[in-house]
Steps between C-alpha positions, in 0.01 A plus 500: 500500500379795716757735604445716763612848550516638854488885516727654829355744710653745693403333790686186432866658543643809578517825247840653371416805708458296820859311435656824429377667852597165692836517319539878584365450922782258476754649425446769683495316806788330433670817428391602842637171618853556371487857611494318851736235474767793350425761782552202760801355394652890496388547858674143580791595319513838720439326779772263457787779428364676842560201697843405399609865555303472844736139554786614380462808699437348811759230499757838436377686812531176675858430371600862526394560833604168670887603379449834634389399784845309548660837492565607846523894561722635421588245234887623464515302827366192452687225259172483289594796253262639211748388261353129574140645304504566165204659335593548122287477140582235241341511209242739643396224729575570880780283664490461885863361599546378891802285556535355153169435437312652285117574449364674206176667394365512205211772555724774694802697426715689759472880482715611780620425818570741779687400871393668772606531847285258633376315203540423125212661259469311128209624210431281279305530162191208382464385163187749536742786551379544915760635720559296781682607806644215778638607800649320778717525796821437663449210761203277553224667424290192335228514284154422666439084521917440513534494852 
């Protein structure tokens, strides 16, 4: 019986040295990988928050302004009075009240509201602590794209 012994080369497979640097390039560009997923889905998240305060904000000054814009000057003189609107917190969340119905939103909170002679003035605070300031007047003064 002849038994035959084959000696391995180093040219035949790869060294431990040459696994080790493909196992190191590897992970090191997955690494770099992750790092990219992670810093996109934190710019998405931002992103996200941004809009909804951009929504909800819009959809306010829409809301706000329309029932202002009811308001005849001076508004002791109409039958619409102010006491119809109710602007109020609950639960830190911002509660927009027009003739029993009610509209809240979840990203701003009221800060103050001031009447003026010919108009009502609200500020309003974001969930990213921004100062917001809606004005609008007595009569119908529509936003641009209502007519």
């Amino acid at each position: 019986m002849n038994l035959k012994v084959r000696l391995y080369s180093n040219q035949d497979g790869f060294t431990f040295l040459e696994v080790l640097v493909a196992i190191a390039i590897m992970s090191i560009s997955s690494f770099a990988i992750w790092n990219g997923v992670h810093g996109g889905l934190n710019v998405l998240e931002k992103i996200v928050i941004k809009s909804r305060i951009t929504a909800d904000l819009a959809l306010f000054e829409k809301l706000f302004r329309d029932s202002i814009n009811d308001i005849s000057t001076p508004y002791w003189e109409d039958e619409y009075t102010l006491a119809d609107l109710s602007l109020y917190n609950e639960n830190e969340i911002l509660t927009f009240e027009l003739h029993d119905i009610k509209h809240q939103f979840k990203s701003l909170t009221l800060v103050e509201i001031e009447e003026q002679e010919h108009g009502m003035q609200v500020r309003l605070k974001t969930e990213g602590d921004s100062i917001i300031l809606v004005y609008a007047r007595y009569g119908s003064f529509h936003l641009s794209g209502d007519l």
